[in-house]
C-alpha positions in Angstrom: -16.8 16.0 -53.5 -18.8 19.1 -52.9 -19.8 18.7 -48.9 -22.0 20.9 -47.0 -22.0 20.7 -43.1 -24.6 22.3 -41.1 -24.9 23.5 -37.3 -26.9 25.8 -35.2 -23.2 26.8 -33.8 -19.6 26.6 -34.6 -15.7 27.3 -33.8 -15.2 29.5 -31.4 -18.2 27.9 -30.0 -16.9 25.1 -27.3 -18.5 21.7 -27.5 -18.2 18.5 -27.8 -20.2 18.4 -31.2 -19.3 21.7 -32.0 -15.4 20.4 -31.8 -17.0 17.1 -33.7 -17.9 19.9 -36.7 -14.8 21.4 -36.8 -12.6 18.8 -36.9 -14.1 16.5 -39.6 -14.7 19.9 -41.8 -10.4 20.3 -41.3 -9.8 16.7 -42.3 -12.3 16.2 -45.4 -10.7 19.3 -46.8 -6.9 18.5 -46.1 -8.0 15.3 -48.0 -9.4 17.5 -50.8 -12.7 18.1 -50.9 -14.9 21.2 -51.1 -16.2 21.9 -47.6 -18.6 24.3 -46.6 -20.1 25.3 -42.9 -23.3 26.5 -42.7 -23.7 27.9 -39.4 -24.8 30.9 -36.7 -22.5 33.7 -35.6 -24.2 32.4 -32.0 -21.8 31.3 -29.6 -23.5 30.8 -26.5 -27.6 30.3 -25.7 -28.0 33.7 -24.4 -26.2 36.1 -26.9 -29.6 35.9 -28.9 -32.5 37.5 -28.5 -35.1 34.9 -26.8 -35.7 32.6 -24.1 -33.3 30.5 -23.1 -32.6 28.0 -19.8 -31.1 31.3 -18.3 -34.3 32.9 -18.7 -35.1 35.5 -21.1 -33.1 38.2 -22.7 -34.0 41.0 -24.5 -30.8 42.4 -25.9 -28.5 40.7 -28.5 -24.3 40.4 -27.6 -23.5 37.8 -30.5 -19.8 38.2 -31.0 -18.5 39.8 -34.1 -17.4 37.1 -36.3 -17.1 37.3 -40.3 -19.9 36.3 -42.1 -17.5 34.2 -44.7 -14.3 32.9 -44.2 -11.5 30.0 -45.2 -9.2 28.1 -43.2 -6.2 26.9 -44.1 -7.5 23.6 -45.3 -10.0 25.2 -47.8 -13.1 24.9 -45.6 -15.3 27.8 -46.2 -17.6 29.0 -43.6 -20.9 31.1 -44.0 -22.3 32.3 -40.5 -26.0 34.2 -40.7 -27.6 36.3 -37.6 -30.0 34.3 -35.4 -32.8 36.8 -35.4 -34.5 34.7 -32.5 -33.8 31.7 -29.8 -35.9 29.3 -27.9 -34.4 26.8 -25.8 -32.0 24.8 -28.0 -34.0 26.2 -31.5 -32.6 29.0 -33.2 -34.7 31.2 -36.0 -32.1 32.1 -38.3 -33.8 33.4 -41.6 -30.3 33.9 -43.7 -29.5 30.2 -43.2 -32.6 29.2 -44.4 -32.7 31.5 -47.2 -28.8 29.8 -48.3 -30.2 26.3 -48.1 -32.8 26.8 -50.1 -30.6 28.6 -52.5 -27.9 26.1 -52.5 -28.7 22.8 -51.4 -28.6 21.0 -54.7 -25.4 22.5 -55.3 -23.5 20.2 -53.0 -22.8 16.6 -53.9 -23.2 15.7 -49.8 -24.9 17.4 -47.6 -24.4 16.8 -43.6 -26.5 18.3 -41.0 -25.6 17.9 -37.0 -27.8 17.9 -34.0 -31.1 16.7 -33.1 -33.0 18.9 -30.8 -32.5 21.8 -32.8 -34.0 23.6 -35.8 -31.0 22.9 -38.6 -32.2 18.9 -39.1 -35.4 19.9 -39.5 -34.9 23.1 -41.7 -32.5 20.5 -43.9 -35.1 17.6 -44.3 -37.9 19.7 -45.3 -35.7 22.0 -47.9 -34.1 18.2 -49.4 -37.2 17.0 -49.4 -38.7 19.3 -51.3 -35.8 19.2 -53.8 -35.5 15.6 -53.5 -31.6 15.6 -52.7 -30.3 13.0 -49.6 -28.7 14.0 -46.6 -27.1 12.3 -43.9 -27.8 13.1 -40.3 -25.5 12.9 -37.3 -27.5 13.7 -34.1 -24.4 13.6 -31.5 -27.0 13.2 -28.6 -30.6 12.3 -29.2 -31.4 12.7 -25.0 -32.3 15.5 -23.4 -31.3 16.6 -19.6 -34.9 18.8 -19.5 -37.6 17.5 -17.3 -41.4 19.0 -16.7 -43.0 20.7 -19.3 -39.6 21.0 -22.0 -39.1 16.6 -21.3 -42.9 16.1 -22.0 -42.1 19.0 -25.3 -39.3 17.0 -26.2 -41.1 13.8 -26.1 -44.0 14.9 -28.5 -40.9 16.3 -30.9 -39.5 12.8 -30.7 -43.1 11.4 -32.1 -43.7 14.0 -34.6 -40.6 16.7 -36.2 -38.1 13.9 -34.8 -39.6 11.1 -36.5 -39.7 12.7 -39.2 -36.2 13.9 -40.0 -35.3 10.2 -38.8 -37.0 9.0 -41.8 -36.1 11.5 -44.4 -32.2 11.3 -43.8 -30.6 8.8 -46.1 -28.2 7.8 -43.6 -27.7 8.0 -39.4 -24.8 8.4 -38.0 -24.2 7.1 -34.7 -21.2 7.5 -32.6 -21.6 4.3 -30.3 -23.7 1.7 -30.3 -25.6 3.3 -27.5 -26.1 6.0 -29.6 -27.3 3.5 -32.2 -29.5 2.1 -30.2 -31.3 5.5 -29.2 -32.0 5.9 -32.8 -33.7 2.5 -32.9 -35.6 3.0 -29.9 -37.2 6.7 -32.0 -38.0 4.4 -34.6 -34.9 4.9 -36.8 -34.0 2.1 -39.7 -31.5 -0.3 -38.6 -29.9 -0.5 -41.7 -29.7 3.2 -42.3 -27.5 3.3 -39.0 -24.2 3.8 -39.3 -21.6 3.7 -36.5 -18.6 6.4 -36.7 -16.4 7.2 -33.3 -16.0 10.7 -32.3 -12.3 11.6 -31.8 -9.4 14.0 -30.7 -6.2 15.8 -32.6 -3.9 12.2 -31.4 -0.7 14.3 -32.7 -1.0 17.0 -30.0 -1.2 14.2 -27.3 1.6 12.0 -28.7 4.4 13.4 -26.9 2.8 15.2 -24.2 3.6 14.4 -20.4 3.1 15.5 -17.2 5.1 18.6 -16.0 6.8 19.3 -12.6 6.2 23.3 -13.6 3.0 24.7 -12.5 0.5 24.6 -15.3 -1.5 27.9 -14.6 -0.2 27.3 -11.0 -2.2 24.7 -10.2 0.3 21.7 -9.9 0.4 20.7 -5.9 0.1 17.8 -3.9 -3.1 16.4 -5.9 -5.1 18.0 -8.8 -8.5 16.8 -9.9 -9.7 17.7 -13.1 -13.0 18.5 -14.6 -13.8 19.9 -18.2 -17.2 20.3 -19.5 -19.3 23.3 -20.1 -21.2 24.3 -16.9 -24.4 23.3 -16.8 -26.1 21.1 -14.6 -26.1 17.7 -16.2 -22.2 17.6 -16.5 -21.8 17.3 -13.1 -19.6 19.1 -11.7 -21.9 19.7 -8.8 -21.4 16.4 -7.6 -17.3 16.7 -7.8 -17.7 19.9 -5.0 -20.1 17.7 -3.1 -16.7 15.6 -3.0 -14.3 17.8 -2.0 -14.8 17.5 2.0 -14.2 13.4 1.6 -11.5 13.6 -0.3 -9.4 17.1 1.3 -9.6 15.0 4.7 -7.4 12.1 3.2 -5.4 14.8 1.1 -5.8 18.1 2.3 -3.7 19.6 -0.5 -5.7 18.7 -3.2 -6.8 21.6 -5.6 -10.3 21.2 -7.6 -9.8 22.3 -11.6 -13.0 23.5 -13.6 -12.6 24.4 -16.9 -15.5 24.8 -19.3 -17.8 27.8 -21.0 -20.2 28.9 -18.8 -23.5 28.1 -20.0 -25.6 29.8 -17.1 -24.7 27.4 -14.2 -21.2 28.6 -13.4 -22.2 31.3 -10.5 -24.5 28.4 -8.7 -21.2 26.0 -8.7 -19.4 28.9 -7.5 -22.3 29.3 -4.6 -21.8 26.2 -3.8 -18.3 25.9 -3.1 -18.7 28.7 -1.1 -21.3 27.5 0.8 -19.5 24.2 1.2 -16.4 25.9 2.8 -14.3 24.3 0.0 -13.9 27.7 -2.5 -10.3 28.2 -1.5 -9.6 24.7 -3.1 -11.1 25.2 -6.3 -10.4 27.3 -9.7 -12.6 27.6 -12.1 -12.1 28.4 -15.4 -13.8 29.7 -18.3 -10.3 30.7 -20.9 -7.9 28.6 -21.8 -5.6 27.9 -24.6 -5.7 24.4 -26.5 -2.2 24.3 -24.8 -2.9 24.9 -21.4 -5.9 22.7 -22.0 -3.7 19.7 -22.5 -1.0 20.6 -20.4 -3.8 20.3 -17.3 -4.8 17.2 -18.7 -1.1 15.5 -18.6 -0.6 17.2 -15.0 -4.0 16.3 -13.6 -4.0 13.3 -11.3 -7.2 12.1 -12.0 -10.1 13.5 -14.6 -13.8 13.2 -13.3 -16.9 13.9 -15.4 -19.8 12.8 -13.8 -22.6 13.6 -17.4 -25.8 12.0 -17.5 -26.3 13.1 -21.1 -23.0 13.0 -23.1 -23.1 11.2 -26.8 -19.9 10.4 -26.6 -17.3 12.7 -24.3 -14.6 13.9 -26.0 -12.8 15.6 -23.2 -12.8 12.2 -21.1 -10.9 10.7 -24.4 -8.7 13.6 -24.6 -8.1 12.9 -20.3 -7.4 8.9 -21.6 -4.6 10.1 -24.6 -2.8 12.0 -21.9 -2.2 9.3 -19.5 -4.7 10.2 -16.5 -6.7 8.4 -15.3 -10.4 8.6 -15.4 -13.7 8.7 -13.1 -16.5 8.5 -15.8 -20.7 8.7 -15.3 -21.9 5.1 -16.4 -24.2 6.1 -18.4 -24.6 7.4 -22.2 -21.9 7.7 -24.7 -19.4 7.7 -21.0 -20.7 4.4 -20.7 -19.3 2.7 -24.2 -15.6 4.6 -23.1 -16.0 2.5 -19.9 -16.4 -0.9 -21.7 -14.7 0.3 -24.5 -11.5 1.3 -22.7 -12.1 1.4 -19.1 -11.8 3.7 -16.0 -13.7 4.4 -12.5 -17.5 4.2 -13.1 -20.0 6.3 -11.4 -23.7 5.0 -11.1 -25.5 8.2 -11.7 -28.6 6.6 -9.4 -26.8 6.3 -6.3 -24.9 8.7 -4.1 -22.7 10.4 -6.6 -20.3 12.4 -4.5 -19.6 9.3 -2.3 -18.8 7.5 -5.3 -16.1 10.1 -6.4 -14.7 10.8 -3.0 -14.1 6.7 -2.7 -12.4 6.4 -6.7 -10.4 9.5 -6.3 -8.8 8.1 -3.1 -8.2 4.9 -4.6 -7.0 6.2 -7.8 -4.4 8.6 -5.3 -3.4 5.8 -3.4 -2.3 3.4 -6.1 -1.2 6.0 -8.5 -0.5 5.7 -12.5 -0.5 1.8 -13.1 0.1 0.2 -16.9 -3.9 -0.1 -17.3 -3.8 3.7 -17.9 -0.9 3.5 -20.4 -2.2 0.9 -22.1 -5.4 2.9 -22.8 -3.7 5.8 -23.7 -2.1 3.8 -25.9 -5.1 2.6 -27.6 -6.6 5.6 -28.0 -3.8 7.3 -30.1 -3.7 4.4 -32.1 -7.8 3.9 -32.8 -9.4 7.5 -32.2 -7.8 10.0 -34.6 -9.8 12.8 -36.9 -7.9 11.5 -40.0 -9.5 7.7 -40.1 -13.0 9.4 -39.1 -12.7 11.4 -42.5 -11.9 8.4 -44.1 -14.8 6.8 -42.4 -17.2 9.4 -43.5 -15.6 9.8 -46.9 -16.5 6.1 -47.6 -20.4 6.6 -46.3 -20.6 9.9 -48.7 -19.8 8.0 -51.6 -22.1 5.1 -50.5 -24.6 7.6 -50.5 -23.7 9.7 -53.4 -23.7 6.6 -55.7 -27.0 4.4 -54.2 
């Protein structure tokens, strides 16, 4: 098949639906098929020309990336120039020019996102040349309040009902995330349910080391990985520190993620605090490294009001640490799904995480957490979501 998948942003881009993108593109093509990106060169919200939740900017730093390009596994990806952002909406005329130019070409075509301008730009350009698509909107929440939650709301009613009618199928990646397409006013039995998922191979082996990993191997390490922005949470995890340094004073404080306009006010706040000597934060690291932390971490925390599903958590479960998880969202189907520490998101957050990771240091690694890592490599791997999705593309390129 002839596939087309299209997001506002993609590899090198880090995300959890940007990884989603990139991974299912790698595995349709090692299976044979024709893939093609559609995508930004944007890599970040404020490398464009706009307004954006860090305010406005006026100059443009996009990153020089080819404009076409082909993996190894035969994926080709086109990347046009955002000419102009707002909020999560990017205007990007190239992109809209190829679609229109090429839509009917592909036998599938697969757009990502919700609350940006891609779905939209798809179902009016299919519409108008009558060819299905099939929509996968990763989160269909928003963490705005004020004016952009009451924006978002009228979208919902209006643009978002509308490309929640026109695709031929939804893809949901719990049934949470099902039932947030219901409650838009989505079709039941256009809804269909397909996991996210993580590389299983590069976690199969992998165990904790007694060498430092970036030198950050002590007494205790707590782990959080998410880009920073204020819904992740990783507030709440400094709030924590205090508690939890007086029962183990040696414990270091990992952030990794992309900063995303909210990395200086965590940094203020650790500072402020008195706790920035036992935290790193970090904005680079390898795929390695990446896992490597996860094996040697202690325990992972990631305390998201507004995740579809939380990759990095799974990727925490397939390397045998145990996990402190928001109750809420896509986190929420993990916890029932495979368990962990649950944080209700209403109450006193930092509490909450001082009182798990203290428990979770006192009892240590116990066969609950091996047991879910076991199940995750066995039941969460890229190669049976491709097959998953391959089935769905030939229900919908045959109806």
């Amino acid at each position: 098949m002839k596939i087309l998948q299209v997001f506002e942003r993609f590899y090198p881009r880090v995300g959890g639906a940007e990884n989603h993108v990139y991974n299912i593109s790698k595995e349709l093509g090692k299976l044979g098929h024709e893939v093609t990106v559609v995508t930004s060169t944007s890599i970040a919200p404020n490398d464009v020309r706009g307004l954006s939740k860090r305010g406005l900017s006026l100059h443009v730093s996009l990153p020089d990336l080819p404009p076409n390009e082909t993996t190894e596994e035969n994926v080709k990806i086109c990347r046009f120039e955002p000419k102009l952002g707002f909020y999560t909406l990017l205007f990007t005329p190239g992109l809209i020019a190829y679609l229109y130019r090429h839509l009917r070409e592909f036998d599938i075509v697969h757009v990502h996102g919700y609350l940006h301008a891609e779905p939209a730009i798809v179902a009016g350009i299919a519409t108008l040349k009558k060819k299905p698509f099939i929509l996968t909107a990763h989160d269909l929440k928003s963490s705005y309040g004020g004016i952009l939650g009451l924006t978002k709301k009228m979208a919902d009613l209006t643009v978002g009902n509308l490309i929640l009618n026109a695709a031929s199928v939804l893809i949901a990646l719990t049934p949470i995330n099902r039932d947030e397409y219901l409650r838009l006013g989505a079709h039941r039995e256009r809804i269909r349910i397909v996991p996210n998922a993580i590389r299983t191979q590069d976690f199969a082996s992998l165990r904790d080391s007694d060498s430092s990993s970036e030198g950050f191997k002590q007494d205790k390490m707590v782990l959080f990985v998410g880009r920073f922005v204020a819904y992740k949470g990783a507030q709440h995890i400094i709030k924590a520190i205090k508690d939890i340094a007086t029962d183990y004073p040696f414990t270091r404080f990992v952030f990794v993620g992309q900063d995303d306009g909210y990395l200086s006010s965590l940094i203020g706040l650790a500072r402020s605090l008195a706790v920035y000597e036992k935290c790193s934060f970090l904005t680079l690291v390898s795929d390695t490294e990446l896992r490597q932390l996860y094996a040697n971490a202690d325990v992972f925390i990631l305390p998201s009001t507004c995740e579809a599903f939380g990759i990095t958590a799974l990727e925490s479960m397939a390397a045998g640490t145990p996990v402190v998880l928001a109750n809420a969202g896509g986190l929420s189907f993990l916890l029932s799904d495979l368990g962990g520490s649950p944080l209700d998101m209403g109450g006193d957050v930092p509490i909450q995480i001082a009182k798990a990771v203290k428990e979770i240091f006192r009892k240590g690694t116990h066969e609950d957490v091996e047991n879910r890592r076991k199940r995750v490599l066995q039941e969460y791997s890229w190669p049976a979501v491709a097959e998953q999705l391959t089935s769905i593309y030939g229900e919908v390129l045959h109806a």
